[in-house]
KOLLUM-510300 format. One record per residue (C-alpha): residue number from 1; x, y, z; residue in one letter. Coordinates in steps of 0.25 Angstrom, whole numbers. Example, Ala and Ser with C-alpha at 12.3 -4.5 7.8 and 13.67 -1.06 7.14 Angstrom:
2
[atom 1, [49, -18, 31], "A"]
[atom 2, [55, -4, 29], "S"]
This chain:
412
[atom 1, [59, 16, -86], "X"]
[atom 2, [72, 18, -82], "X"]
[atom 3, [80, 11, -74], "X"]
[atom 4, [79, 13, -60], "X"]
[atom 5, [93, 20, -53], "X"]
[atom 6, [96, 15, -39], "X"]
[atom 7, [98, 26, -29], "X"]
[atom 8, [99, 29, -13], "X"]
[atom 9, [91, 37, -7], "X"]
[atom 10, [97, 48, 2], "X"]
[atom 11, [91, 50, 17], "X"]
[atom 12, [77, 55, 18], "X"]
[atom 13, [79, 71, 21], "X"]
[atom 14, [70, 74, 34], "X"]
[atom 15, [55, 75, 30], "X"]
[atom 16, [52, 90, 32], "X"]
[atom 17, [40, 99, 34], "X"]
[atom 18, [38, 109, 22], "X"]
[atom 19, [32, 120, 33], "X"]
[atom 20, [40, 131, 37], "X"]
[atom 21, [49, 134, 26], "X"]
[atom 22, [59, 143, 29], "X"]
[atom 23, [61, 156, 21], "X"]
[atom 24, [71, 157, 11], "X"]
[atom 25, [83, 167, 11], "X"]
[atom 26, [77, 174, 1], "X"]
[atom 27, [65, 175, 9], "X"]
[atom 28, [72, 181, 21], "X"]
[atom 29, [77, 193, 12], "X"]
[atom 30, [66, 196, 7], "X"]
[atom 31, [57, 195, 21], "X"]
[atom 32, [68, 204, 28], "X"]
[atom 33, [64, 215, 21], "X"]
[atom 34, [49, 214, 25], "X"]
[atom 35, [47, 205, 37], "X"]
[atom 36, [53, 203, 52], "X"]
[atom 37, [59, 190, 53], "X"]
[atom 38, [55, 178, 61], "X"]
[atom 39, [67, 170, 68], "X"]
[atom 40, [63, 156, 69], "X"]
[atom 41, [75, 145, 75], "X"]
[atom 42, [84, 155, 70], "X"]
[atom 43, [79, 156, 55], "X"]
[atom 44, [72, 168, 50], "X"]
[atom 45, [58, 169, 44], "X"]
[atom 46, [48, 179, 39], "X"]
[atom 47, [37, 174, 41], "X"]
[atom 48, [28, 188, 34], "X"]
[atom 49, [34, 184, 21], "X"]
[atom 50, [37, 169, 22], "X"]
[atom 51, [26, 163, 13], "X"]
[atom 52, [29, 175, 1], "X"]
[atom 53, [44, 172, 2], "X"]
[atom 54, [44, 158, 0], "X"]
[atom 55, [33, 160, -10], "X"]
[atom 56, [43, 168, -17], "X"]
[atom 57, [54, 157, -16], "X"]
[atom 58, [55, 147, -26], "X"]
[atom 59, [47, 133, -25], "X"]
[atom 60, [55, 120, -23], "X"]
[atom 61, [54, 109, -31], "X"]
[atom 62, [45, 97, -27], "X"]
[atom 63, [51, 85, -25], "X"]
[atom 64, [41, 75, -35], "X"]
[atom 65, [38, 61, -28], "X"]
[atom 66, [31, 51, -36], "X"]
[atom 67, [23, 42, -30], "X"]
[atom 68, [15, 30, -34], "X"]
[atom 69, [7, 23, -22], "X"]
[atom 70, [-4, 12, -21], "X"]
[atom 71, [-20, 16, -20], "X"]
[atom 72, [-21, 10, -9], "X"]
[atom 73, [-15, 23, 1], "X"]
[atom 74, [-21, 35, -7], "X"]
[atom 75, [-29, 40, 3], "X"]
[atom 76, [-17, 39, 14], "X"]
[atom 77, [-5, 43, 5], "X"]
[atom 78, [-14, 55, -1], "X"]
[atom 79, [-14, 61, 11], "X"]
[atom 80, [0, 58, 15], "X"]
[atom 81, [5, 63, 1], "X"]
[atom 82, [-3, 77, 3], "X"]
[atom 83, [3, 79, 19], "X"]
[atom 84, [18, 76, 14], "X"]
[atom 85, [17, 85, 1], "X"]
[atom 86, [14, 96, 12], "X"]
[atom 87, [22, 95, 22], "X"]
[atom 88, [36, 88, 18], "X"]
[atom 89, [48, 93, 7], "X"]
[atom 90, [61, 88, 4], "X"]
[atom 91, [72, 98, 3], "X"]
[atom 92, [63, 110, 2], "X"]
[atom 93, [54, 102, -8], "X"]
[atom 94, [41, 99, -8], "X"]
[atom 95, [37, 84, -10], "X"]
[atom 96, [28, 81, -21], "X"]
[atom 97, [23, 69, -19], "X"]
[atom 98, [18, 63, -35], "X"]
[atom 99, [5, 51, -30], "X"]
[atom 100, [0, 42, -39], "X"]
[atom 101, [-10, 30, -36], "X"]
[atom 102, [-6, 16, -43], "X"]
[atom 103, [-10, 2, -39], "X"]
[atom 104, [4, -5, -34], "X"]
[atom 105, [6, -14, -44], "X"]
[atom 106, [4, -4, -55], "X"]
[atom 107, [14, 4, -48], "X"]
[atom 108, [25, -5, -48], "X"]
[atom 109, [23, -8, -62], "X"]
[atom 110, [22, 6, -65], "X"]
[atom 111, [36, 8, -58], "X"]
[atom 112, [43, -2, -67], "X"]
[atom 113, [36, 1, -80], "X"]
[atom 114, [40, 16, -79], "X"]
[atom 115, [25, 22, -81], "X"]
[atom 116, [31, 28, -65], "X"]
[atom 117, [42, 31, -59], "X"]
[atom 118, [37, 35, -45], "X"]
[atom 119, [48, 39, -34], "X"]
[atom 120, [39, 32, -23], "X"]
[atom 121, [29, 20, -25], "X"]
[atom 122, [20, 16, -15], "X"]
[atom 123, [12, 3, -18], "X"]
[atom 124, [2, -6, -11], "X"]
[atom 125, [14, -15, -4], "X"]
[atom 126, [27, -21, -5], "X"]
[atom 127, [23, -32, -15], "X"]
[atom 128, [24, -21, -26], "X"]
[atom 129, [37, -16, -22], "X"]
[atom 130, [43, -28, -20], "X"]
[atom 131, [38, -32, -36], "X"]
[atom 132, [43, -17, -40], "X"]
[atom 133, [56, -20, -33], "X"]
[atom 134, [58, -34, -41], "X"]
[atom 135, [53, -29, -55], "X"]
[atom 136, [61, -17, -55], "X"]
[atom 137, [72, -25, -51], "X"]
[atom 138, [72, -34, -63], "X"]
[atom 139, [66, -22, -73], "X"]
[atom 140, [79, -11, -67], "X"]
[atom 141, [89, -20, -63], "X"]
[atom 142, [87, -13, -50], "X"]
[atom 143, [74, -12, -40], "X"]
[atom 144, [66, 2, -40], "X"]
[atom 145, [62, -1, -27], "X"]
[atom 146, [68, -9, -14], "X"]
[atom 147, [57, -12, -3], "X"]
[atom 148, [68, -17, 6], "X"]
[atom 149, [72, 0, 8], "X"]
[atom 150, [64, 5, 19], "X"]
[atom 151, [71, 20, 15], "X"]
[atom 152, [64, 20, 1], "X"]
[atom 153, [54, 7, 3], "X"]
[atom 154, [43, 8, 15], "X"]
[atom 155, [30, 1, 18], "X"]
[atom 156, [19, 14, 21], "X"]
[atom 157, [6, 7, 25], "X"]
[atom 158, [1, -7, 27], "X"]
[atom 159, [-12, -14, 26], "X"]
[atom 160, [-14, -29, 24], "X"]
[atom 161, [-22, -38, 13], "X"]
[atom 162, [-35, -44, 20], "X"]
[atom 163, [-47, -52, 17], "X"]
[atom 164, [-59, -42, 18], "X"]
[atom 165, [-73, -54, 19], "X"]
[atom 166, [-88, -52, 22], "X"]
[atom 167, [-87, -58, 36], "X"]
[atom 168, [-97, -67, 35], "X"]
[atom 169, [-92, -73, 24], "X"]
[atom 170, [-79, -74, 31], "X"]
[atom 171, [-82, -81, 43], "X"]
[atom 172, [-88, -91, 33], "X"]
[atom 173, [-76, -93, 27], "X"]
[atom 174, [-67, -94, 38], "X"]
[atom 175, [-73, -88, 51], "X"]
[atom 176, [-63, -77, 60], "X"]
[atom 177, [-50, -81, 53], "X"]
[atom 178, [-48, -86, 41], "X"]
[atom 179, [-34, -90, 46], "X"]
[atom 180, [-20, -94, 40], "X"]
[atom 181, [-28, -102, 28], "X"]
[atom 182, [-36, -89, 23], "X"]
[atom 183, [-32, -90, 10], "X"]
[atom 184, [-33, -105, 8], "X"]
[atom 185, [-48, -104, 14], "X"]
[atom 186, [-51, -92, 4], "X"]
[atom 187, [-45, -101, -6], "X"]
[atom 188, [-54, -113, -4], "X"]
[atom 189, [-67, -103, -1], "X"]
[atom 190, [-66, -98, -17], "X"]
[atom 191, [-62, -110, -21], "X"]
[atom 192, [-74, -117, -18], "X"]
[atom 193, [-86, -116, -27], "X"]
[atom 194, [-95, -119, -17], "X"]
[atom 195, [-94, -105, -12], "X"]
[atom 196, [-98, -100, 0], "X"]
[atom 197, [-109, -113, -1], "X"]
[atom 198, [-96, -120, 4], "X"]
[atom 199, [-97, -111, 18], "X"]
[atom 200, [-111, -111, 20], "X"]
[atom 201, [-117, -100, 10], "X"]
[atom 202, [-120, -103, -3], "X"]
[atom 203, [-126, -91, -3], "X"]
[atom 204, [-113, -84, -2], "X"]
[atom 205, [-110, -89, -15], "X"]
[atom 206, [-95, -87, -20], "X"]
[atom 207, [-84, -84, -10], "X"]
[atom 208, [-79, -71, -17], "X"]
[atom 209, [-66, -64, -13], "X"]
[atom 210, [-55, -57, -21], "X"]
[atom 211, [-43, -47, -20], "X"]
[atom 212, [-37, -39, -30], "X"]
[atom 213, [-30, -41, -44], "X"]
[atom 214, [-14, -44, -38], "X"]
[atom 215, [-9, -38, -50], "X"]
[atom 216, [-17, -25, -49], "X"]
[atom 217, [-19, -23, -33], "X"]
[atom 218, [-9, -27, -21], "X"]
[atom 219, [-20, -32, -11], "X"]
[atom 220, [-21, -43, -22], "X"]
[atom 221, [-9, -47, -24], "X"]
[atom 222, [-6, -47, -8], "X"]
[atom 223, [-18, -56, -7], "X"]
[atom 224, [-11, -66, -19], "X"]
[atom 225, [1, -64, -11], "X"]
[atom 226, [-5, -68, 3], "X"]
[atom 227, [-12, -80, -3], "X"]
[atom 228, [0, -85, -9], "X"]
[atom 229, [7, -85, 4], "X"]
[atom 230, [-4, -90, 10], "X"]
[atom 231, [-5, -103, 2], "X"]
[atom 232, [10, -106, 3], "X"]
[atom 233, [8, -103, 19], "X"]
[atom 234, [21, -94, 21], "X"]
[atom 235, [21, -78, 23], "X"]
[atom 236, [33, -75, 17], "X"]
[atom 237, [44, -84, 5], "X"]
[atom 238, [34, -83, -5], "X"]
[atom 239, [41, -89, -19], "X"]
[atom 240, [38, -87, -33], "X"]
[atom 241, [40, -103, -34], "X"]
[atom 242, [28, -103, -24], "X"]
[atom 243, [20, -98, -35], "X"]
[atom 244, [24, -103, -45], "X"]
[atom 245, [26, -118, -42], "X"]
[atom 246, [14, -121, -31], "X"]
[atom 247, [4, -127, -40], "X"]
[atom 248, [-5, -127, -28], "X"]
[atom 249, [-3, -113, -24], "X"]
[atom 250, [-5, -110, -38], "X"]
[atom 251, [-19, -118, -39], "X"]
[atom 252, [-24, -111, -27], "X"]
[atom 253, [-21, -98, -30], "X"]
[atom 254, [-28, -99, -43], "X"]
[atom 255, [-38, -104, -38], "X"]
[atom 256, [-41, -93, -28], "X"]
[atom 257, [-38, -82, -36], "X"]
[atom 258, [-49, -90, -46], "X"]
[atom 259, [-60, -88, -36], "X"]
[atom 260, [-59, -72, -39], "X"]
[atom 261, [-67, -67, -49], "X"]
[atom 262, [-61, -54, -51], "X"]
[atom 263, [-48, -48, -45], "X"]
[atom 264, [-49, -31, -42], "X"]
[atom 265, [-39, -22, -44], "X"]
[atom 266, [-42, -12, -31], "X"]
[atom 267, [-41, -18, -18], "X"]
[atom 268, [-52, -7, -12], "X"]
[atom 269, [-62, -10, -24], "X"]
[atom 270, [-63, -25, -18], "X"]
[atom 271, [-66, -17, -3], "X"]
[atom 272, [-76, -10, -8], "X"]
[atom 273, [-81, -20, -17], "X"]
[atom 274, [-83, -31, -5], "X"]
[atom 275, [-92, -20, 2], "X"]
[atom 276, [-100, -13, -11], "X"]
[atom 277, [-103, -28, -14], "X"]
[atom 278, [-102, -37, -1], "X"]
[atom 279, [-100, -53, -1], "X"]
[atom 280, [-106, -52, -16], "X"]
[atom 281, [-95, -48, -21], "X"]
[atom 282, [-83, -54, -13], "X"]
[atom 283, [-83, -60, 1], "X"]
[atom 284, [-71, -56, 3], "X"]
[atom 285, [-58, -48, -2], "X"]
[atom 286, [-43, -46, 0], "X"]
[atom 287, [-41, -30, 3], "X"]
[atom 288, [-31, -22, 10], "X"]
[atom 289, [-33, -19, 27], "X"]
[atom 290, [-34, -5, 23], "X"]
[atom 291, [-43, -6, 12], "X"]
[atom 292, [-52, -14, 20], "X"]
[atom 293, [-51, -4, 32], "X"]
[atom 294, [-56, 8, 20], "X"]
[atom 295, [-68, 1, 18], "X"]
[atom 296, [-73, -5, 32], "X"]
[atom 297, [-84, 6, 35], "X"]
[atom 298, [-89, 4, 20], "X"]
[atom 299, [-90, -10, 23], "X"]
[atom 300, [-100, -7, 37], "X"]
[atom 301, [-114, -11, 33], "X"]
[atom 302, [-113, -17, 22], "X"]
[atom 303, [-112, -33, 18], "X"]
[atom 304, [-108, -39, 31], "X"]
[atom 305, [-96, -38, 39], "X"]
[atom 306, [-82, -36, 30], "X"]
[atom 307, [-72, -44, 38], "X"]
[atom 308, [-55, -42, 37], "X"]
[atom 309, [-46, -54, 38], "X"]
[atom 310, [-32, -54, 37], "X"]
[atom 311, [-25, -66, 28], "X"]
[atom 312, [-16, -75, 36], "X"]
[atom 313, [-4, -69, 30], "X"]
[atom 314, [-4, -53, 25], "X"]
[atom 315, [3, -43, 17], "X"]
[atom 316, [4, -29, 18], "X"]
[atom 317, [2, -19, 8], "X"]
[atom 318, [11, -11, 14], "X"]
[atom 319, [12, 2, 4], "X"]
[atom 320, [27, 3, 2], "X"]
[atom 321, [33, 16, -2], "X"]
[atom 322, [46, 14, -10], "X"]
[atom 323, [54, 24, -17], "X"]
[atom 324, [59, 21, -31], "X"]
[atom 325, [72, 18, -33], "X"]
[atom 326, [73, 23, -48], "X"]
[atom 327, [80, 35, -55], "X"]
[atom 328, [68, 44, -57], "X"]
[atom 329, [69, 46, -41], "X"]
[atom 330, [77, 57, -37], "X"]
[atom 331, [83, 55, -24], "X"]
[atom 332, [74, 68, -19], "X"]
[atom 333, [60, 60, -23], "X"]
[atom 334, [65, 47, -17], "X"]
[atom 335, [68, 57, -3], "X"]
[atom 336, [54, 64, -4], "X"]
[atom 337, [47, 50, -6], "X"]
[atom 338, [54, 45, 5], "X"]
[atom 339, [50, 55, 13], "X"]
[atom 340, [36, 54, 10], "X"]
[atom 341, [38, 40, 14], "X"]
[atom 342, [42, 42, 28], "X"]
[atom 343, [29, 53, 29], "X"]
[atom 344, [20, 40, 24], "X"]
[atom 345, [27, 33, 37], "X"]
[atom 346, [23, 45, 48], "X"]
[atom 347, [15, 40, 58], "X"]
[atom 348, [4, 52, 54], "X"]
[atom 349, [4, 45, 40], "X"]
[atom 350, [2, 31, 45], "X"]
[atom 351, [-7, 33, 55], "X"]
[atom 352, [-17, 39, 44], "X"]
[atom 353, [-16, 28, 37], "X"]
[atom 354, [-20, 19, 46], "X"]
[atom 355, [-31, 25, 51], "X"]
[atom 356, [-34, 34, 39], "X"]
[atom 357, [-34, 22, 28], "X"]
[atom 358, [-31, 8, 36], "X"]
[atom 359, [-18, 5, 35], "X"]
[atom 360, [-7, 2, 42], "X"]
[atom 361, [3, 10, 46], "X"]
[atom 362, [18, 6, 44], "X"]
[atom 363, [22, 15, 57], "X"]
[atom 364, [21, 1, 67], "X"]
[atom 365, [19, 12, 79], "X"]
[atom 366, [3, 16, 72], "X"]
[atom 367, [-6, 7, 81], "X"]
[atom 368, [-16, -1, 71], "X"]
[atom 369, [-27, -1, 83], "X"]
[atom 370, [-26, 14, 86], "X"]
[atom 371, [-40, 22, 87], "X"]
[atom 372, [-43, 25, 73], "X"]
[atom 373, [-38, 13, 68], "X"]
[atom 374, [-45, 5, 56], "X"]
[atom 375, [-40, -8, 61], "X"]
[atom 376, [-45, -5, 74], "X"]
[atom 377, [-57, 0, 70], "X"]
[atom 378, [-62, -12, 59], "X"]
[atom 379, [-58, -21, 68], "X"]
[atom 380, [-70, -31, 70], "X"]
[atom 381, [-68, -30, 55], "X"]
[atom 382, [-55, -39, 55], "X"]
[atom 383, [-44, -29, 53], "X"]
[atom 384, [-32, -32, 62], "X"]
[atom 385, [-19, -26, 69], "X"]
[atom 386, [-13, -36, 68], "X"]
[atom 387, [-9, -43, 54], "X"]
[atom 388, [-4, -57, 51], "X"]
[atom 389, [9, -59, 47], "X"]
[atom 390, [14, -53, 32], "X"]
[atom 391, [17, -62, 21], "X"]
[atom 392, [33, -58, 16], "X"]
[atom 393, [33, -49, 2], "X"]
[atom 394, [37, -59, -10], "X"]
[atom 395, [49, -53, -18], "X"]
[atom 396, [45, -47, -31], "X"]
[atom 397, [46, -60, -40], "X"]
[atom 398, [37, -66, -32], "X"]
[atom 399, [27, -57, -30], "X"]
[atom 400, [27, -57, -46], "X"]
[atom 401, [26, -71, -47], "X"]
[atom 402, [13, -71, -39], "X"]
[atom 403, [7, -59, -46], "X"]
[atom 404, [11, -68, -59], "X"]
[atom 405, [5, -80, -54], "X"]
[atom 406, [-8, -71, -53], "X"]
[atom 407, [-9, -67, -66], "X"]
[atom 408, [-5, -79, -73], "X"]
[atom 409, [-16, -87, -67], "X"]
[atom 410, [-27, -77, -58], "X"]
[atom 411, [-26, -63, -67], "X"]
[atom 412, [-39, -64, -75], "X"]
């Protein structure tokens, strides 16, 4: 791969409508000879011949943008791909916008091995960029990416991690809230080899919960993430020493991510999966807000009540677009993406996808409550406006310390 070439961008050229084109000079001649002219704001047109002129006229190069995005946003980024493709150009030039699905950490990973050298990268949060920022750093001698750049780094959508629980099964556990403790009570529930004998039901059997593989998916390596905080009872100055040199910390977390038989590598399977299967499968699972939100009609009517609840402490998957900073970006593909980024940000756009696909917007002037809303509408469910507080994004070493930590003694 080669080495990355640090550059600045120019200023974004002014997003612009391809309707309307105007005829070319030649065009003019040529309709002069047949056609009456139309004056319009002091240009001329012909409007009889217009479409076989410019059919004549030689077709512009298509500026090639190279995207790679997260699973999670198909549906919402399909449609924003196909509106922008039609409506906007650079310079005369159509955008042609080049997608292609890959799960986040592959993505990064990709990126640094050479197998893709995308212009824009779009993966399930920050956590990657940050991990793709350090690597690249240390492989290059320079950083492909700088999340702290809000010109060619921006978040586009957010949805936190929850809890998704048979209800009754929760209040069990731990009533209405689970509170600040969450993961400690979770912790000493599938720890205990009574079971749910311990809470009254024997005939509950095991307590059963999971989340995703942290080394294939992001919901689990935010749910690793939270319950590490969590332990050490901070939000945000997480160190690579805490991980490394809390023998308790470690104990406990081995021991929780003991209790799961099997780790998933789609965060959507394990949604689907709690409602094919019901409590005899898993009592509960960590899945993103908007992946929950996709499946609560499917869950109506079938095992019971599915109930949301919020962790103590959240992070967002927050869908960061970044544009790379490496020499096979031409400074044309680096404007095009960006501008393709400031359409994801349009108030049109976002609102689609909170109401369309359950996420939420960016854009703080969207109300989450509005008519229409998911949030408003699954409500007895559980889901909230209003989130706790987000945990602070480890730097790069430390997020890799703790997916190390994983496989050396979970990964199985």
């Amino acid at each position: 791969m080669a080495r990355p070439v640090p550059r600045r961008l120019g200023s974004i050229p002014r997003m612009r409508p391809r309707n309307g084109v105007r005829v070319a000079t030649v065009g003019v001649l040529v309709a002069s000879l047949v056609a009456k002219p139309q004056v319009r704001r002091g240009m001329i047109f012909y409007a009889p011949l217009r479409e076989l002129v410019i059919s004549l006229l030689p077709k512009p190069e298509p500026i090639v943008v190279d995207v790679l995005y997260s699973t999670e946003k198909a549906e919402w980024i399909a449609e924003a791909e196909i509106e922008f493709e039609a409506n906007y150009e650079l310079d005369g030039h159509p955008i042609d916008l080049r997608m292609k699905k890959m799960g986040s950490r592959e993505m990064y990973l990709a990126v640094l091995d050479g197998e893709e050298q995308p212009d824009l990268i779009s993966p399930a949060s920050m956590l990657q960029i940050n991990l793709l920022q350090d690597l690249s750093a240390s492989k290059f001698g320079t950083p492909v990416v700088n999340p702290a750049d809000r010109e060619t780094c921006r978040r586009m959508l957010l949805t936190p991690v929850v809890l998704v629980a048979w209800k009754d099964r929760a209040q069990v556990l731990w009533g209405d809230d689970p509170n600040s403790h969450m993961w400690m009570r979770l912790h000493d529930a599938l720890t205990n080899p009574a079971g749910w004998e311990a809470y009254g039901h024997p005939e509950w059997g095991y307590i059963k919960f999971s989340h995703t593989d942290p080394l294939k998916s992001n919901s689990g390596f935010q749910t690793i993430l939270l319950m590490t905080y969590n332990y050490f009872g901070k939000t945000s100055g997480l160190t690579s020493a805490d991980i490394l040199s809390d023998a308790g910390y470690q104990q406990w977390f081995a021991e929780f991510e003991g209790t799961i038989s099997d780790f998933g590598d789609s965060t959507g399977t394990y949604m689907q999966e709690i409602i094919a299967y019901g409590p005899s499968k898993y009592d509960m699972v960590a899945v993103y807000e908007a992946t929950a939100i996709e499946q609560a009609e499917n869950a109506v009517g079938r095992y019971g009540e599915l109930q949301i609840y919020y962790p103590p402490a959240t992070h967002m998957s927050d869908h960061p677009f970044c544009v790379l900073d490496a020499e096979w970006v031409s400074p044309e593909e680096a404007q095009a993406a960006q501008m393709f980024m400031q359409y994801l940000e349009s108030r049109e756009v976002q609102e689609r996808a909170l109401l369309d696909h359950g996420f939420r917007p960016v854009d703080g002037s969207i109300p989450l409550d509005q008519p229409g809303s998911p949030l408003r509408l699954y409500a007895d469910n559980g889901f909230r406006l209003e989130l706790p507080p987000e945990v602070e994004v480890p730097p790069g070493d430390v997020l890799q310390t703790l997916l190390d930590f994983w496989a050396r003694n979970v990964q199985r």
